[in-house]
Each structure stands twice: as C-alpha cells, then as structure tokens.
Steps between C-alpha positions, in 0.01 A plus 500: 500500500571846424775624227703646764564211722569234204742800336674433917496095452637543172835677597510347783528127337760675209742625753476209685595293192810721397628488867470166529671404143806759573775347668809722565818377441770428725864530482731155545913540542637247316891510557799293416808458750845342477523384883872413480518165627184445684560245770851552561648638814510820608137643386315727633123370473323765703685794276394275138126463678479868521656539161222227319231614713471773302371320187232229388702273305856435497740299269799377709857442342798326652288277711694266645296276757138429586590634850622813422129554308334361858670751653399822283149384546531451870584904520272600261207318633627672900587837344167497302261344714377305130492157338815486234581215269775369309639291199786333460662384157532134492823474452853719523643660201805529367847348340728442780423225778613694772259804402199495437173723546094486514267763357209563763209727546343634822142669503258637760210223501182756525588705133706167283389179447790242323380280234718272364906506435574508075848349644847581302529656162576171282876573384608376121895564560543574814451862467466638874705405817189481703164487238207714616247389687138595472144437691204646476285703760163678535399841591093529470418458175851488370707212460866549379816329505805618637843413361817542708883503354875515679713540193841407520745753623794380317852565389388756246192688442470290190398219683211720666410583134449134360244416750345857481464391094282236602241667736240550226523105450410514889205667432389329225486179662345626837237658311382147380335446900348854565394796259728771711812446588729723722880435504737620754796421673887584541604559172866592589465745195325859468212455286554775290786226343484399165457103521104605641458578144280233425269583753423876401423384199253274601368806709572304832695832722645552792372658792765675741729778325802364465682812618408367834707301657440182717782331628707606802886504495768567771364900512172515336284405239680381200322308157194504390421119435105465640230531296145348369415484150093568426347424153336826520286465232283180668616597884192726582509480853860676487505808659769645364620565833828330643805571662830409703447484904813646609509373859843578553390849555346415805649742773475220752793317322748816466454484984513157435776405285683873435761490231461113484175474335510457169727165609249391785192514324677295188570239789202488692197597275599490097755658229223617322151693528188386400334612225082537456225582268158592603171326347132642574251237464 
C-alpha cells in the first residue's frame, strides 16, 4: 500500500477516535421553590406548570397534599408534552398538629433519574421546626444529593438564626450517603447573615446574591430568603451560573391582575420566587 494512502487511514482512524471520546456537556436547571401551600385551594396549576417547566429539577416547599403534587404534574406533563415525576416526603413536618408540611421534588423524566430518599436530618435537640429532607438523584454520570430546608419564620429573627447555626451539621450528615451534596431551600434569612458562618468556613457558599430578593409582599418583591449552598471546592459540575426567575414581571399579569398583582399572584401561585443554579454535565 502506498505511503500516501496509509498517511489517509491513519488520520482518518485518529479523528475518528477523538470525536467519538468527546462528549459535550449539557446544561441542567436545578431550582428550589417555596410553593406556598401546595394543595390548598385557590392555586393556579397551569400558571406554576409554566413557572417549573422552565427547569430540570425542582425542590418543592410548603407541600401540603399528595394531590396538589398530582396536579402540578398533570399541567406539566399537558403544557410540556413530556414524562415528569415526583417524590413525596414520607411524612409531614412540623410542631403544631394542625400544621404541618411535606418537602417534594418534581423532575422532567428524560434528563433526572431519582435514586433513593436519605429521609430527615436525624435531630439531637430538636433543633429545626421541620428537619431537612434529602434524596438523591442522577444526571449522567453524576449522582448527587439534594437537601431541602423551611426554617422557621418565628417571633424574632433569632429564632431563624438558631436553626441557620446548625446547617453545616445538615451537611455533614447528608454527606455520609453521597460525595456532593447541594442544599437549598427557604431559609427565611438573607444568606449574607452571620449564623451561615460555619458554612463559609467549611468553603460550602451560596449561590444567588443576596441583594436579590425573592419573596413577594403586598407591592413587590420584598426579602431575600432563597438560596442553595454549593461546596464549591468538590461541586465541579457547578456552573457558576444561577439566578432569581422573577415571574412577576410577566406583562400578562399587570392586563391580568392591574394594581392587584402583587396580592393575586401571592394567592394563586406562591409568596416567593424560585431560585436556580445551572450544572453542565
């Protein structure tokens, strides 16, 4: 065979080998979202589909009913024309009998796969009103747990502060089922506070800026009490990339609603904003 032609087979075979080894990423939306009393009366599913559509993986607070979940994936599955799942904590949460919440997670079947639940952080002294929750899920190659919280809102802001103190102990023991570990969740504090101490020293950050707010009051946005915290050190797949989707600036709700919307959309879709972070895999 001449030296030309095997010179031909030779890059031929090389480029087919570094094609076929180089995968390019792809981005995943992870977010978290305080759904204000999921399952209750008065929601609007079709506007929260639209809203969660947006994203591959979503951490649910405030769930109150296995029905109100049903629902959200009814719309999402019509609105997206895809297969969504969802998980369910297996029991309520918190220190009154009259009130009491889940944790949940909704994902789009095709890009997230659910492993197993890691169940409740184990309390020592009763330290949180409602004790995360955590489970763990798979993205290609990566598997990763993801820890939800609902601090308690409280008389004071020192009551937000106790639990906060204890959020590194949440990691800690979550980090015992799965190498990486993401934490988010309704924090009812900015993170910026000082009782996250622990964690920035243990290099474990947050995410969204907390100049950014994401809660809605009476006439806009108000605190700035969503966030995820990403060992960034071990987290890789992090981005860097996050943010705060704003839907109430949706000109379809200032026809809709006018000077009431602030107030309707508290009612009918959620006093807060979700909050996301963006992985590439």
């Amino acid at each position: 065979m001449k030296k030309k032609n095997l010179l031909i087979i030779f890059f031929i075979i090389i480029f087919n080998v570094t094609f076929t080894n180089t995968e390019k990423k792809e981005s995943y939306i992870i977010a978290s979202f305080n759904t204000l009393h999921l399952g209750w009366k008065g929601k609007d599913y079709k506007e929260l589909a639209e809203i969660i559509s947006l994203f591959d993986l979503v951490g649910l607070q405030e769930v109150m009913s296995k029905d109100g979940l049903k629902k959200l994936d009814s719309e999402l599955e019509k609105l997206t024309n895809e297969k969504w799942y969802w998980h369910i904590s297996k029991y309520s949460v918190g220190r009154s009998k009259r009130y009491r919440e889940y944790y949940a997670y909704i994902w789009r079947e095709k890009k997230v796969k659910f492993k197993r639940s890691m169940g409740f952080f184990k309390e020592k002294n009763d330290e949180f009103i409602r004790e995360p929750y955590g489970a763990i899920f798979q993205i290609k190659d990566l598997e990763f747990g993801f820890v939800l919280n609902h601090f308690i809102y409280g008389e004071k802001k020192k009551d937000r502060q106790l639990e906060a103190l204890y959020l590194d102990e949440v990691y800690n023991y979550f980090n015992k089922f799965t190498k990486k570990i993401l934490i988010a969740g309704d924090f009812n504090l900015p993170a910026y506070d000082e009782s996250f101490k622990d964690m920035i020293k243990n290099k474990i950050f947050y995410a969204i800026d907390p100049t950014n707010k994401t809660t809605i009051g009476k006439y806009g946005l108000a605190s700035s009490y969503d966030n995820f915290f990403i060992p960034y050190d071990t987290f890789d797949e992090y981005s860097g990339r996050n943010g705060v989707y704003d839907f109430t600036k949706d000109k379809k709700y200032d026809k809709k609603y006018g000077k009431e919307k602030y107030k309707i959309l508290r009612e009918t879709v959620s006093d807060h904003l979700p909050v996301f972070i963006e992985l590439d895999i």
